[in-house]
C-alpha positions as CSV (number, residue, x, y, z in Angstrom):
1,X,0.0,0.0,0.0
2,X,1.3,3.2,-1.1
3,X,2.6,6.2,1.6
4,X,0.0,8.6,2.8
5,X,0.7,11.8,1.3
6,X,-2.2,13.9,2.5
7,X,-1.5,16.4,5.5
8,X,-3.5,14.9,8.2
9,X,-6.5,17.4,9.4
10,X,-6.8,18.0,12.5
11,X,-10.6,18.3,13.9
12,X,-11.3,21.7,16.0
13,X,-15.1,21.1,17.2
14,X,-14.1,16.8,17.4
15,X,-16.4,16.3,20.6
16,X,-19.4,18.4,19.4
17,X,-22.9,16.7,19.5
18,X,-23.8,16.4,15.7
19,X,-27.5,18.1,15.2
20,X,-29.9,17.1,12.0
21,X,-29.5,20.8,10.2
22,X,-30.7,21.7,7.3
23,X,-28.6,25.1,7.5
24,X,-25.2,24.0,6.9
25,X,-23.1,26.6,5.8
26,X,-22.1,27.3,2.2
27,X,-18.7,26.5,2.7
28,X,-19.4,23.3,4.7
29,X,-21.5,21.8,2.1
30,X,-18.7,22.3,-0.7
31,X,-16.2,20.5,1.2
32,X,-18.9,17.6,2.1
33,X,-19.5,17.4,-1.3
34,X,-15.9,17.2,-2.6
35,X,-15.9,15.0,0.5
36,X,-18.2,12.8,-1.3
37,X,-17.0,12.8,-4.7
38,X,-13.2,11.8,-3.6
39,X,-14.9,8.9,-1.6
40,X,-16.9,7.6,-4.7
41,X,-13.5,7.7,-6.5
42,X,-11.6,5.5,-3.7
43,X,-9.6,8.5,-2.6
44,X,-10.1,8.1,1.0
45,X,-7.3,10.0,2.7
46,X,-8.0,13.0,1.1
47,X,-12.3,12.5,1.3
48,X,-11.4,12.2,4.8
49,X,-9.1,15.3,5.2
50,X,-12.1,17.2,3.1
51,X,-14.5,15.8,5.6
52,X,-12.6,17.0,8.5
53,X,-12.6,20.4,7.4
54,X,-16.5,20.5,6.4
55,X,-16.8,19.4,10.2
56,X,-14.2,21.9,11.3
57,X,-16.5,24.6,9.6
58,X,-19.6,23.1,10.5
59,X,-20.2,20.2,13.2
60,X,-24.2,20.1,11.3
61,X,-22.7,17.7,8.7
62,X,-22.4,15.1,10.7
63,X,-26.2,14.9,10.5
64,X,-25.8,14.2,7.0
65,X,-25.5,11.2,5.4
66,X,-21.6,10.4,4.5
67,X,-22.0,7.4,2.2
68,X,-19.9,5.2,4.0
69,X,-16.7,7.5,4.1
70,X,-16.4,7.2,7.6
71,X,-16.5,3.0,7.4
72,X,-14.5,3.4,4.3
73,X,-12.0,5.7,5.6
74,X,-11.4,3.3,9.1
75,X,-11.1,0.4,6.9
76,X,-8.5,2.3,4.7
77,X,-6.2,3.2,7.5
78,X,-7.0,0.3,9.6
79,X,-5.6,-1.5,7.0
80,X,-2.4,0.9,6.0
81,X,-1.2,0.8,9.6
82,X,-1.4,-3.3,9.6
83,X,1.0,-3.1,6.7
84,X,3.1,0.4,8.3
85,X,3.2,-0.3,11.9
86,X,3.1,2.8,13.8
87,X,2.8,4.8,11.2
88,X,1.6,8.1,13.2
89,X,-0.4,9.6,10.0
90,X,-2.6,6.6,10.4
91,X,-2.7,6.7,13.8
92,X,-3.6,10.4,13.7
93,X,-6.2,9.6,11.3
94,X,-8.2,7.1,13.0
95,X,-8.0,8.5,16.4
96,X,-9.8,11.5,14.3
97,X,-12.3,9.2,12.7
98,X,-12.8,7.7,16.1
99,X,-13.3,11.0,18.0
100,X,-16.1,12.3,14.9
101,X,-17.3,8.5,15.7
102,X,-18.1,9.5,19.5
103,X,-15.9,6.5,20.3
104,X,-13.6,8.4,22.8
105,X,-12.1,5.7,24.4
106,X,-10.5,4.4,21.4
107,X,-9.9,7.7,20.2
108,X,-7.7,8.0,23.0
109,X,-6.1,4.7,22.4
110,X,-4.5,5.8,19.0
111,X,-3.5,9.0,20.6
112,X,-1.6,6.9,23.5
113,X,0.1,5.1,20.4
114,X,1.1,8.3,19.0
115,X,2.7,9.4,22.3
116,X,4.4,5.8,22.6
117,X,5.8,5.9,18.6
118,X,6.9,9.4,18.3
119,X,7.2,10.9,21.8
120,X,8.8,14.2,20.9
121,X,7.0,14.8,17.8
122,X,4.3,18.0,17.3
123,X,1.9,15.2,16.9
124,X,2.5,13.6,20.4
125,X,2.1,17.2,21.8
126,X,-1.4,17.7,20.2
127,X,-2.5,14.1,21.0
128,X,-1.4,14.9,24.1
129,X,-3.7,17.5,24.6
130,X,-6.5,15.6,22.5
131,X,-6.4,12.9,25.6
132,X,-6.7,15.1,28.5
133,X,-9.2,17.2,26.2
134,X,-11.1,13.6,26.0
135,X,-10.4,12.5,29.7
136,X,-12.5,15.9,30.9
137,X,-15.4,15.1,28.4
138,X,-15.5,11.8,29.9
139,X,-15.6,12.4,33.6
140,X,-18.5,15.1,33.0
141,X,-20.1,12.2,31.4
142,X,-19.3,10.1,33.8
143,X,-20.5,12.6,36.6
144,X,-24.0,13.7,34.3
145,X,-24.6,9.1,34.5
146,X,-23.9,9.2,38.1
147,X,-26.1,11.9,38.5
148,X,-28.7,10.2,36.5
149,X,-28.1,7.4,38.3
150,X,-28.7,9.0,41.8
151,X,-31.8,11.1,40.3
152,X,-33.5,7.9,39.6
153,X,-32.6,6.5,42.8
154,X,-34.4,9.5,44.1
155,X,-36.8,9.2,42.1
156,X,-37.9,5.4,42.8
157,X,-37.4,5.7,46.4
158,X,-40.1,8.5,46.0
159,X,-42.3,6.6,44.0
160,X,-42.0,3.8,46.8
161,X,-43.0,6.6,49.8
162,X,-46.2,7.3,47.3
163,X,-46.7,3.6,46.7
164,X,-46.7,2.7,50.7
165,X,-48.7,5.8,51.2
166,X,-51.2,4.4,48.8
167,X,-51.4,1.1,50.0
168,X,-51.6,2.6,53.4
169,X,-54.1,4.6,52.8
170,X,-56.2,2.1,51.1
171,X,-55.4,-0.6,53.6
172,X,-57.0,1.5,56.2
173,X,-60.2,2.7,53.8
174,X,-61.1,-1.5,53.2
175,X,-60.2,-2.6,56.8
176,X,-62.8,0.3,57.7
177,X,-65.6,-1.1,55.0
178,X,-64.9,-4.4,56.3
179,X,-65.3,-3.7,59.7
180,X,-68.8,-1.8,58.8
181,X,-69.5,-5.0,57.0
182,X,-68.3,-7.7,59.2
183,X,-70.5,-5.4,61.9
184,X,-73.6,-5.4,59.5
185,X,-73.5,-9.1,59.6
186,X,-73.0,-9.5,62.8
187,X,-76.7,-7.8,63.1
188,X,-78.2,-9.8,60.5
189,X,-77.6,-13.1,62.5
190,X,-78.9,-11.5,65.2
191,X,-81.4,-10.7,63.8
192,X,-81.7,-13.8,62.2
193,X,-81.2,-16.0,65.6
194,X,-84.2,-13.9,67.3
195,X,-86.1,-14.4,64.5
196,X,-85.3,-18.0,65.0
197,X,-86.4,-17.8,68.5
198,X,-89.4,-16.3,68.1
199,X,-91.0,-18.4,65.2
200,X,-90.2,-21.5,67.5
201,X,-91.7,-19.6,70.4
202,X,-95.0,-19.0,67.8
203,X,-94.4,-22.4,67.3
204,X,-94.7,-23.5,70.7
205,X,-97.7,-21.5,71.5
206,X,-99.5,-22.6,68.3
207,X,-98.9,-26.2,69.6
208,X,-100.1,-25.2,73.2
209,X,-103.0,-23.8,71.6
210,X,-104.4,-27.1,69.6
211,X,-103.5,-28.8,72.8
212,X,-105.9,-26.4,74.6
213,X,-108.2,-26.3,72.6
214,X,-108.2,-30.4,72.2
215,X,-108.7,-30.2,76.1
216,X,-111.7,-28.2,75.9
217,X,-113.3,-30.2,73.4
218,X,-113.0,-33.2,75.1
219,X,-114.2,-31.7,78.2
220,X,-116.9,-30.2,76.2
221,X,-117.4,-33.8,75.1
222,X,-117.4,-35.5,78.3
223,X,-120.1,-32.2,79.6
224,X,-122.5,-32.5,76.8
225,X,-123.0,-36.5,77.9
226,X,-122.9,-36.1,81.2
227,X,-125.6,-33.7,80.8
228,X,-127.5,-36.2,78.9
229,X,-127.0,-38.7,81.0
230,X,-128.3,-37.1,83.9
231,X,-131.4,-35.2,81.9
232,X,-132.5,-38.7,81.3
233,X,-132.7,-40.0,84.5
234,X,-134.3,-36.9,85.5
235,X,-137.2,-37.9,83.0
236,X,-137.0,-41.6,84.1
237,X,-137.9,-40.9,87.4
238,X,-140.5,-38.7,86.8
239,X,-142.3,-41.3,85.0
């Protein structure tokens, strides 16, 4: 594979948040088109360096579709530096691609090869300051995921307090309805049991009754020929 011969770009705005736009500036869009064009043609190093400098004018263009420059571009130099070891243009390069990626991490890992190949080189110096650039970025990450982290926290255990409360609160509203209702039943077979008791006492009286009034006919019974009885002996002795 041939040398790199393209001045390596180096990206200003590298950590901005890309935004959909459609207001890219003028000038961005020329470069992103050139971009483009040099990437249809195989020309990677150079689509890549005109990419850099779209971005450098305008972060927007990284809403835009690239046409797989970027994955064509990291394949390209992936591949270069396997045949050049520590070539620092490539490593330059991908730690760019990388960093416009949002891949920080391994960003930073190409810039630590930099610093290891070429210690005292102007390149070491700016990927020097590219990594502690990147290690700031990433503990204010870090800190905004804790703090995430810790809102939610707050947040559930405040959920769980209205949850309990809930449940509390309803726990008490049913144990008073079923109180009310275990009462009301309580009533009903009372009601029920004296009810009980007093058609067995209307019972008994009923059966007190037919025996009384069994009694009286009987006796009325017994009377009525008794009174015959004697009525004719009355007339029998007359006679």
């Amino acid at each position: 594979m041939k040398r790199i011969k393209v001045t390596i770009c180096m990206l200003l705005l590298a950590t901005m948040s890309p935004r959909l736009s459609a207001d890219v500036s003028i000038e961005a869009q020329t470069m992103f088109k050139n971009a483009l064009e040099l990437n249809s043609q195989g020309d990677y190093p150079n689509a890549l360096s005109q990419y850099i400098q779209a971005y450098n004018s305008d972060p927007d263009i990284l809403g835009l579709g690239d046409e797989g420059l970027m994955d064509n571009a990291t394949r390209y130099f992936t591949e270069y530096l396997n045949n050049n070891s520590g070539d620092i243009t490539a490593l330059m390069w991908l730690a760019s691609i990388y960093t416009m990626k949002g891949d920080l991490r391994l960003a930073m890992d190409y810039y630590q090869k930099v610093i290891l190949y070429a210690p005292n080189s102007d390149s070491a110096i700016q990927a020097d300051k590219e990594i502690l650039r990147m290690e700031e970025i990433l503990k204010s990450r870090q800190s905004q995921e804790e703090q995430k982290v810790q809102d939610k926290m707050a947040m559930s255990q405040i959920e769980e307090r209205i949850r309990s409360n809930v449940v509390r609160d309803m726990e008490t509203k049913y144990r008073a309805q079923i109180t009310s209702l275990q009462e009301e039943v309580d009533r009903l077979k009372k009601q029920l049991y004296s009810s009980e008791q007093e058609k067995d006492e209307l019972l008994k009286s009923k059966d007190e009754i037919a025996a009384g009034v069994d009694q009286l006919e009987a006796e009325n019974e017994r009377n009525r020929k008794m009174y015959l009885y004697y009525r004719r002996k009355a007339i029998d002795s007359e006679k």
